[in-house]
Every structure is written in C-alpha cells, then in structure tokens.
C-alpha positions in Angstrom: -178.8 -77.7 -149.1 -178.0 -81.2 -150.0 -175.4 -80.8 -153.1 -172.1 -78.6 -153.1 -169.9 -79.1 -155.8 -165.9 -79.3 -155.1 -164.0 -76.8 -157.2 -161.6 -79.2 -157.8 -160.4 -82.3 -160.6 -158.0 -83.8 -158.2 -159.5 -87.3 -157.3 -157.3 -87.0 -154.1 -158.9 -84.3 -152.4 -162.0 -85.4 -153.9 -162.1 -88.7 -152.0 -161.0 -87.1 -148.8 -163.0 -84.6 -148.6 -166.0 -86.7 -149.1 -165.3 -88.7 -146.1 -165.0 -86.2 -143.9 -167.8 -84.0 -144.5 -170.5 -87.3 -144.2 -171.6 -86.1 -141.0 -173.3 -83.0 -142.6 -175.1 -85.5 -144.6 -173.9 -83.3 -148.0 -173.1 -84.9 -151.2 -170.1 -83.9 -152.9 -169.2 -84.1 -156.2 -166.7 -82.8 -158.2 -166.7 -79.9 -161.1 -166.0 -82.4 -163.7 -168.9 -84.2 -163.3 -170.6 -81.5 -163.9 -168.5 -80.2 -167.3 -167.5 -77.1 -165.4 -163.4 -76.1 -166.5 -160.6 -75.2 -163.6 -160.2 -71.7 -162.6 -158.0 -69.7 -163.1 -155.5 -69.4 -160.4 -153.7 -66.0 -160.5 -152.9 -64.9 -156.9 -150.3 -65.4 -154.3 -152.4 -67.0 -151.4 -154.2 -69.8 -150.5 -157.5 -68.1 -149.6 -157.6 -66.0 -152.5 -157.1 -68.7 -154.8 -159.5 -71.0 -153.1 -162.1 -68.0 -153.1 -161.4 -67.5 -156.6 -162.3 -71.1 -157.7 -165.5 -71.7 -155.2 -167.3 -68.7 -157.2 -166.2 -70.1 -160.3 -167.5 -73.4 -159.5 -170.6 -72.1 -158.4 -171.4 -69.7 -161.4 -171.1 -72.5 -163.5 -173.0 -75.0 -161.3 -175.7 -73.2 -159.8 -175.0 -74.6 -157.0 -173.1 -74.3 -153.6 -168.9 -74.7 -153.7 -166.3 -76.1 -151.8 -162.9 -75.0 -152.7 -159.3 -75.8 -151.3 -156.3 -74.4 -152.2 -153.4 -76.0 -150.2 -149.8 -76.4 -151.2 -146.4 -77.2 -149.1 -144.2 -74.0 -147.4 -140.5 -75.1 -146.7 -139.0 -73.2 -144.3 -135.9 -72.8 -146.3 -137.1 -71.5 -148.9 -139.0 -68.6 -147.6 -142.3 -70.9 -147.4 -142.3 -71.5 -151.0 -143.5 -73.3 -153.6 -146.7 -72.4 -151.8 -149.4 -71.3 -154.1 -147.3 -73.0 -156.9 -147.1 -77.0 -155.5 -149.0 -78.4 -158.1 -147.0 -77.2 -160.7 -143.4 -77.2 -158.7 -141.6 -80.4 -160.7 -142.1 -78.0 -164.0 -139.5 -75.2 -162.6 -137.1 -77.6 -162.9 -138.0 -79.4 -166.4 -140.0 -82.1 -165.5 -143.6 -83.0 -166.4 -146.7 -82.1 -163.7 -147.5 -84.7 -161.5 -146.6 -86.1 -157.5 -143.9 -87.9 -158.3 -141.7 -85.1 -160.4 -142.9 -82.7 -157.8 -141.3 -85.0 -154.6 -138.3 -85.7 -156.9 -137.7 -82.3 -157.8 -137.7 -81.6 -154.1 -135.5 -83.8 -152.8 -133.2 -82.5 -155.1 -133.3 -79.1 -154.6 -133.2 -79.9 -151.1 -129.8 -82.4 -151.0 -127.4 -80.3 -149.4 -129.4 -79.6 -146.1 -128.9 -82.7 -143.8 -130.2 -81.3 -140.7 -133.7 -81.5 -139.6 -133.8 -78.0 -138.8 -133.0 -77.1 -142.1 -135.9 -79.7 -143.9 -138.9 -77.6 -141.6 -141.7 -77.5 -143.6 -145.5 -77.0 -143.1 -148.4 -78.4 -145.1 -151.2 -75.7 -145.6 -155.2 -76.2 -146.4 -157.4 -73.1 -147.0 -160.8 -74.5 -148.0 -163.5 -72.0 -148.9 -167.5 -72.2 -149.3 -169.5 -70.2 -151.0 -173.3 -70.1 -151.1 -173.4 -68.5 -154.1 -171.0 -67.0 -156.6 -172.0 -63.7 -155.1 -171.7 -64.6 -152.1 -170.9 -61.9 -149.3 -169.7 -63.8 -146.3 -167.6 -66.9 -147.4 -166.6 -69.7 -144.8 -162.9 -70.2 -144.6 -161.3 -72.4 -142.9 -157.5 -73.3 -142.7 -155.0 -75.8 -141.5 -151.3 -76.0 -141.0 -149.6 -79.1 -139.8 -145.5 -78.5 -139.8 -143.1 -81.4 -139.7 -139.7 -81.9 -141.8 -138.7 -82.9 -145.3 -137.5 -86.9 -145.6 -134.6 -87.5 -147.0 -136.3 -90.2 -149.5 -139.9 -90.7 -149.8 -141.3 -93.7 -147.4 -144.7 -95.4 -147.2 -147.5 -96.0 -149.8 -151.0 -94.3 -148.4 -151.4 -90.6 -149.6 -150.5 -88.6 -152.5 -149.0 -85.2 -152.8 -145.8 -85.0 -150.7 -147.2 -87.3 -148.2 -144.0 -89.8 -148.8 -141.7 -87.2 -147.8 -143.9 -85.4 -144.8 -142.0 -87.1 -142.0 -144.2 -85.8 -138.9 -142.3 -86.0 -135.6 -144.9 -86.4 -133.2 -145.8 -89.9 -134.9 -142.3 -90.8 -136.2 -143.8 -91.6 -139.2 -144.4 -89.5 -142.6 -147.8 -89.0 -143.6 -147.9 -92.0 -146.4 -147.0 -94.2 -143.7 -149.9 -93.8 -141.2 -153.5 -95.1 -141.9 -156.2 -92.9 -143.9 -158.1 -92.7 -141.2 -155.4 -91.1 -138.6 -153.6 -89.0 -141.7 -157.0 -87.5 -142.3 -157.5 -86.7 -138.4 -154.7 -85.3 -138.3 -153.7 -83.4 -141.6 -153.7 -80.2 -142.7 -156.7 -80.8 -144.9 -158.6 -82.6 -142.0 -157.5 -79.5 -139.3 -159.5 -77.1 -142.3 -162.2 -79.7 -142.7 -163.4 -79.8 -139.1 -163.2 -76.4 -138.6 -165.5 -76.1 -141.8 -168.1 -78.4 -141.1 -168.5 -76.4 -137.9 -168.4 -73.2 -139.7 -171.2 -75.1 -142.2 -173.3 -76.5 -139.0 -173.3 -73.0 -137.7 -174.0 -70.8 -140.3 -175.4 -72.8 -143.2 -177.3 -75.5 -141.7 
C-alpha cells in the first residue's frame, strides 16, 4: 500500500496530515484530485461521520481512505457545536468559513469572563479503511482541552486555532510553531496513534 486518499477538501488538514504520516512512507492525496464529491455527513459523532466518508472516499477511489472528522466541544454549551464546526458561523447568519465561525463564537461566548466558563476541547477522530467494505476500521482519536480567548491571537493555524488558548504553553494554538502545534494537537494526538495502528495492522 503506497496510496490512501484523504476523504477530505480542506487544504488544512490536507497539509497536516501529510507531514505527519511521512514516516509510513504513504502518499496522500486528497479526494479532489481525484474528482470524487464530499460525503454526506448525517450523524451526531465524530467516528461515525469520519467512517461514513472513508468508505465513500474509497468506493469512489478504489483505493485505501483516511478520514477525520474533528470539530470543537465547549464546555458550556454541552460540548457543542461538535459535529457541526464547520458549518457553526451559519446558525447565526453568517457565511461558511474560519473567520465567521471564530467570530460567531466570541460572540456567543461574551458574557462568560471566567476561564472556567471558556473550557473547551478540540476533538480528532480519524478513520482508515482498507476498503469501502471494510470490516475492521482503524480509529484513532484525540482530545486536547484548553479555554476559549477572549480575541483571537497569533497567525499559524486555521480553524479556531487563534482562539485555542492552551494553558500548559500559555500560548493559543496559532501562536506556537507548526511543528510543536502538530505534536501536540488534537489532530497530531489521533495521528500518532494511527500510524501505529497502520504500522501494526496494515503494514
């Protein structure tokens, strides 16, 4: 297995995921390369989601897929927008995109001041599939919990990294380096536990 494809269009993920599975010697690339649509994505969990678009991508590709559904759970509001982050800026009237989706949170989130109340977790379910039949998919998944900033700060990232102030570096995630943010994010928690998963079972 050389090729997997990545169910997913989000350059983003796309470029971190690449770096951190070049030890397996794997080459990613992403469904729109290859012509293949997004999935649908009707259920209310990560894993199910992410399941439901690695077969997709691999019924249409022929090929291996890599899929992760990840999303921000504030504490506050009972772990949502969850499942819905991408799409959380258009509750509340404004277009799709990272921007709209931080501003839209800081608002909803103005009248809680104390770090307690701003306790939030960034989650990652990825999912492999060998197949789009495939019996026993690897899933992997990582959680990293810090607070909500009261503005966004720093410039590396994208999602809600400008407003994912982590404690234990002082710092939110835009702020840090790639290379530590990936070590250290949700997405790179999920990843490593993956390409062990991968070494173990698939390679």
């Amino acid at each position: 297995m050389k090729k997997i494809v990545l169910a997913s269009n989000n350059p983003g993920k796309l470029a971190e995921l690449q770096a951190m599975l070049v030890p397996l010697k794997l080459e990613l690339v992403s469904q729109a390369e290859l012509g293949i649509p997004e999935a649908e994505e009707p259920f209310r969990t990560f894993v199910e989601n992410a399941l439901a678009k690695a077969r997709h991508a691999s019924a249409l590709s022929g090929l291996p897929a890599l899929a992760d559904d990840a999303g921000l759970c504030v504490d506050a509001f009972g772990g949502l927008p969850g499942v819905d982050t991408a799409f959380y800026a258009t509750q509340f009237g404004y277009a799709k995109g990272d921007d709209n989706n931080v501003r839209a949170l800081l608002e909803q989130m103005a009248g809680l001041t104390q770090p307690t109340q701003r306790r939030a977790a960034l989650v990652s379910t990825l999912v492999a599939v060998r197949s789009a039949d495939d019996p026993e998919p690897l899933i992997a998944s990582g959680r990293v919990s810090g607070e909500i900033a009261l503005a966004p700060v720093g410039s590396n990232g994208f999602g809600f990294d400008p407003v994912m102030f982590i404690p234990e570096f002082g710092q939110t995630f835009a702020q840090l380096p790639v290379s530590v943010k990936n070590a250290n994010s949700h997405r790179g928690n999920a990843s490593r536990q993956m390409m062990a998963l991968m070494r173990e079972r698939w390679l």
